[in-house]
C-alpha positions in Angstrom: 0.9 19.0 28.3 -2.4 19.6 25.8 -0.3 22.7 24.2 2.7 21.2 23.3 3.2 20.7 19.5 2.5 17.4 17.4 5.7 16.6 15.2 5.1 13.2 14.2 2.0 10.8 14.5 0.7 7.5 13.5 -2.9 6.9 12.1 -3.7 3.3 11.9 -6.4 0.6 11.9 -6.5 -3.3 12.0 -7.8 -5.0 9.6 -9.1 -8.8 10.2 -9.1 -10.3 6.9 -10.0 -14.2 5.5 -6.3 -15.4 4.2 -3.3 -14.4 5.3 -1.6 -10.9 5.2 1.2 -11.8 3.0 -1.2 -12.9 0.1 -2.8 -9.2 -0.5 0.6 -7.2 -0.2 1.6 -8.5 -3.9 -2.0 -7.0 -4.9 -0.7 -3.5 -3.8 1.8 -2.1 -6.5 2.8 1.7 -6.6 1.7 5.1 -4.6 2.8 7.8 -6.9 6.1 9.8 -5.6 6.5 7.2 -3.0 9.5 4.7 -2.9 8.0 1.0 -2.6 9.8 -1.2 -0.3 9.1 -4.8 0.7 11.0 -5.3 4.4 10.9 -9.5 5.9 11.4 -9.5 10.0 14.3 -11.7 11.0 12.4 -12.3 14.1 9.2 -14.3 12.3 7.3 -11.1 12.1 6.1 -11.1 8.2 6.5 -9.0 5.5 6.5 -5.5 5.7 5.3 -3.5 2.7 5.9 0.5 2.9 5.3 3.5 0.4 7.8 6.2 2.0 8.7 10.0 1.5 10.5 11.9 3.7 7.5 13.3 5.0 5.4 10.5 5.0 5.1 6.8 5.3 2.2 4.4 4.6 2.9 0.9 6.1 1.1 -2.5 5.6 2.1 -5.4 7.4 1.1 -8.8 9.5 -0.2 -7.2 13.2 -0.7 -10.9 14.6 2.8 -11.9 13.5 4.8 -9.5 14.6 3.0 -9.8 18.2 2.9 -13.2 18.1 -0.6 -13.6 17.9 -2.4 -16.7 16.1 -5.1 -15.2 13.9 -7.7 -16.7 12.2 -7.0 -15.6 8.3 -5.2 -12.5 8.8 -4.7 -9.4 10.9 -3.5 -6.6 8.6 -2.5 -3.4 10.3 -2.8 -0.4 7.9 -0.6 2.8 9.0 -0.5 6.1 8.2 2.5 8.0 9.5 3.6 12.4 9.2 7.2 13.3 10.1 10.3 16.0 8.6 7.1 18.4 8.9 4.6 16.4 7.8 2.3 16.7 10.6 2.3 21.2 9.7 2.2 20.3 5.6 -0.6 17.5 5.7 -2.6 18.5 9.0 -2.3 22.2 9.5 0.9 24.2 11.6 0.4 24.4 15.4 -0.9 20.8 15.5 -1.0 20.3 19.4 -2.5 17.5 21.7 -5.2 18.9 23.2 -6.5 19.4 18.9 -6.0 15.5 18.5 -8.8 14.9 21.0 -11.3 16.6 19.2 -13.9 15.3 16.8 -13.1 17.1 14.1 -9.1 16.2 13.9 -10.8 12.4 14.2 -12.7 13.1 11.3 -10.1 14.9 9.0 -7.4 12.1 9.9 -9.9 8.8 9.0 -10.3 10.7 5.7 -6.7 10.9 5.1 -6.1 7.6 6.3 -8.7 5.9 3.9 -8.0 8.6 1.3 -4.3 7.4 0.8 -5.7 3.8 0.7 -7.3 5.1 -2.0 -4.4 6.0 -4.2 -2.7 3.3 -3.8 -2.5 1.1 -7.2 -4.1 -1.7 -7.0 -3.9 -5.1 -9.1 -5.3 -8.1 -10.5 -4.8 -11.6 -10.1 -3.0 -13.7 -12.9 -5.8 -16.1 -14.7 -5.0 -19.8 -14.7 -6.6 -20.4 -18.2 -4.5 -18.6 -20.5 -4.8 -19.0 -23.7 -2.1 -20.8 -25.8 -2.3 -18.2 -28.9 -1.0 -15.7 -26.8 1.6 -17.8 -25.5 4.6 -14.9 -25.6 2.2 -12.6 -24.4 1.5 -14.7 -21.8 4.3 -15.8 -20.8 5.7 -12.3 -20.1 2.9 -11.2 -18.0 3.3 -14.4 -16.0 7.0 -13.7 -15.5 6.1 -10.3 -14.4 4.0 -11.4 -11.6 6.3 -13.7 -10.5 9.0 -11.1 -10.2 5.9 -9.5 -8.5 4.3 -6.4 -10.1 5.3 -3.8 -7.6 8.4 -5.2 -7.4 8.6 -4.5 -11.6 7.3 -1.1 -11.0 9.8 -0.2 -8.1 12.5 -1.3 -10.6 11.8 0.8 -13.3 11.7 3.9 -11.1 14.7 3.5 -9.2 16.7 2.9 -12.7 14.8 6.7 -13.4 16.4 7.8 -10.7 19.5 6.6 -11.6 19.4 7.9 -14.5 19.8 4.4 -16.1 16.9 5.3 -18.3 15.1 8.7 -19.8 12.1 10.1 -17.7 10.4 9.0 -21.4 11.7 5.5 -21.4 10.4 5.2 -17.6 6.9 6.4 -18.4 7.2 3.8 -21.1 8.1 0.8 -20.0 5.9 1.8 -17.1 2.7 2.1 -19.2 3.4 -1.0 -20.2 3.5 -3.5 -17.1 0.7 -2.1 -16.2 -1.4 -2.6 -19.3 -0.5 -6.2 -20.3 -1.0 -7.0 -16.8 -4.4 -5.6 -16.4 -5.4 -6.9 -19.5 -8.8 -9.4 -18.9 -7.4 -12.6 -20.7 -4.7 -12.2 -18.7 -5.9 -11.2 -15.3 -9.4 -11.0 -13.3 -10.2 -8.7 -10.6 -9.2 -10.0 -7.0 -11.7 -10.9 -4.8 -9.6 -10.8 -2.3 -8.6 -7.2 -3.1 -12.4 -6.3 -2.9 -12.5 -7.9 0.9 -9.5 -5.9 1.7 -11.6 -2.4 0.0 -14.6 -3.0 2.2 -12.2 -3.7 5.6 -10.5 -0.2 4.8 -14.1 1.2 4.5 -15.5 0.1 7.3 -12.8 1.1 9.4 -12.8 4.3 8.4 -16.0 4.5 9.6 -15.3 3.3 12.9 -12.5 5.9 13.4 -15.6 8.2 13.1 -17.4 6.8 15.7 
């Protein structure tokens, strides 16, 4: 049984955080050359928030709702997931059981876990005490957020794809969301963003363990 190949595997933590899940997902906008997708259970398990390829999948998403759980603040589980040959391309060909056992594949896989956390980009919160003289300015940014940024973001590359706009245009309109809405009379940095760095962190570390 210890010989036989790994295809596919999940990596994942739990994270318990102070406010509910679905109020950090927003603050989570884009993994490069990953699709974004938002995904609501019909069955009253929360929001689901995934960055997918075909080879890989990084999943965020309410752990005490979907199991029914009542959790103080929130319980957000954090998944990593290799398939299509993902497991060979990301953690080495002839992957097999008996290697997931050992300290070492322990180590390499809390590094990749926390590692994709890490590219992930990451937002700010909208200010309530924007200023009137930038009132168009303003008012924009506002509309953006409540369209939600990754939302905005996931737009603009699926009309790439489409070929609705030029690779240029893309880039473009792209560069833009995210300056205007990173901009500090606009926005602030999330404290709650900050809680949900150090959770990542420190379970990292306890995958080391």
């Amino acid at each position: 049984m210890g010989t036989a190949e790994v295809t596919r595997i999940e990596i994942y933590a739990d994270l318990s955080l102070s406010t509910p899940v679905c109020v950090y997902l927003p603050l989570l906008w884009a993994l490069g050359r990953h699709k974004r997708l938002t995904v609501q259970d019909p069955n009253g398990g929360g929001e689901t928030l995934k960055f997918i390829t075909h080879r890989r999948s990084y999943h965020f998403y309410d752990k005490g709702a979907q199991s029914g759980c009542s959790v103080p603040g929130g319980l957000l589980r954090l998944e990593l997931s290799y398939r299509n040959g993902g497991v060979a391309e990301q953690l080495g060909k002839g992957l097999t059981l008996s290697n997931t056992c050992e300290e070492a594949f322990r180590l390499h896989v809390a590094g990749k876990w926390s590692d994709w956390y890490g590219k992930v980009e990451k937002g700010r919160e909208l200010r309530t005490d924007l200023r009137a003289t930038d009132f168009f300015r303003a008012l924009a940014v506002e509309q953006i957020y409540h369209r939600g940024v990754g939302n905005v973001l996931a737009e603009i590359a699926a009309h790439r794809k489409a070929r609705i706009i030029s690779r240029q245009r893309a880039s473009d309109r792209r560069n833009e969301v995210l300056r205007i809405t990173r901009e500090p009379k606009f926005t602030r940095p999330s404290p709650l963003l900050a809680e949900l760095d150090n959770a990542v962190a420190e379970a990292a570390h306890r995958m080391c363990l």
